[in-house]
N, C-alpha and C positions, 0 to 999 in steps of 0.2 A: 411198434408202439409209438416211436418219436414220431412217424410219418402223420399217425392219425393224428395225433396230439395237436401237431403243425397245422396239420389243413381245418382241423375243428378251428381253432385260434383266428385261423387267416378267416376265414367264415365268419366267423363272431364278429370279427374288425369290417368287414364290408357289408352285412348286414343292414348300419341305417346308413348306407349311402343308396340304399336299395327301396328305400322307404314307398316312395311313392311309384314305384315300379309295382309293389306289392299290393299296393290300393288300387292300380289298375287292375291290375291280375284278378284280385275278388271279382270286381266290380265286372270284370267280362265274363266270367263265370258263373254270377248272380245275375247277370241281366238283365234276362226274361222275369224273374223270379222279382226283382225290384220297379220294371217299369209297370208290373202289373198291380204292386203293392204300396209301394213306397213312393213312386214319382207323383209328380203335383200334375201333370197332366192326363194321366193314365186314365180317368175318364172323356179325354176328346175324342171322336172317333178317329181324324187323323193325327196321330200321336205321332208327332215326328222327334221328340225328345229321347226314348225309346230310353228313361233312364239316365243320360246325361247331367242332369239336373244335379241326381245327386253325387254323381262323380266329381261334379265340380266343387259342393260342399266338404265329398270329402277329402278333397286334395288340397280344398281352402283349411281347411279342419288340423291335418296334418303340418301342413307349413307352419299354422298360427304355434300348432305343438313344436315342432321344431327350433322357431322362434324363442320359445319360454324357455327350453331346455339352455339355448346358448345363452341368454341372459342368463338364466341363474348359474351356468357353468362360468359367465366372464365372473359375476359378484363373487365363487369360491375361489376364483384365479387371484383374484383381488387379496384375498383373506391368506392363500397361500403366499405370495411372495414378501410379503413382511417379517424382516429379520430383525433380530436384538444384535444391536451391536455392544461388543464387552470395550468398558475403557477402560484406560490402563494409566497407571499413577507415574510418570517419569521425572523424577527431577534432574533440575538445568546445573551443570558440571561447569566450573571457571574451564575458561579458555588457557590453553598453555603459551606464553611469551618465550618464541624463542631470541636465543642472545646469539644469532649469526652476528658478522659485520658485512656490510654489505662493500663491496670492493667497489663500486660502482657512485658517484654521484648526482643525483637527478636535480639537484638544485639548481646548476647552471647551465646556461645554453652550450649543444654542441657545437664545438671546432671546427668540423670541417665534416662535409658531407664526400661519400664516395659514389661514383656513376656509374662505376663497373662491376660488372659481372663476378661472381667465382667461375674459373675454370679449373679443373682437376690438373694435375698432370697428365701429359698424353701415350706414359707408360701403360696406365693403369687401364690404356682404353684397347 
């Protein structure tokens, strides 16, 4: 039951990628049946259209439809992603002063600068 459920599904989803595959298919099945009725040359004697004509209307036909559908699919994409944001009331907390001392004084110029490296002891290596 999962199996069929699945391939119905997948079927439904590749459907209108198949669209105009589908207008062909009529349209070579009605052929005769359209170049004798429907076509705008079907009274020439040599009728080299043999139907074409309307093939082309209908594949023009279908596109334009396809066209409309994605426009009005972008304008509900549009409609869809528009969120409410919630705000939120915080209030501003005093800062806390700490009463370290500082051991260190930056007021006045260093003493004396050093050029050397730290090296470890070479126990420890």
């Amino acid at each position: 039951m999962k199996r069929i459920l699945i391939i119905f599904l997948s079927c439904m989803l590749l459907v209108p990628s198949f669209g105009s595959f589908f207008v062909y298919t009529s349209f070579k099945l009605n052929q005769e049946e359209i170049s004798k009725t429907i076509c705008v040359q079907r009274k020439m004697i040599f009728n080299s259209c043999n139907g074409r004509c309307e093939l082309q209307k209908s594949l023009k036909k279908y596109a334009d439809n396809e066209k409309k559908m994605q426009n009005n699919l972008k304008e509900k994409a549009e409609v869809v992603y528009i969120q409410s944001t919630i705000t939120a009331n915080f209030k501003l907390a005093t800062p806390i002063q700490s009463k370290e001392k500082f051991f260190a004084s930056f007021d006045n110029k260093p003493i004396s600068v050093s050029n050397s490296t730290f090296r470890p002891p070479s126990y420890f290596i």
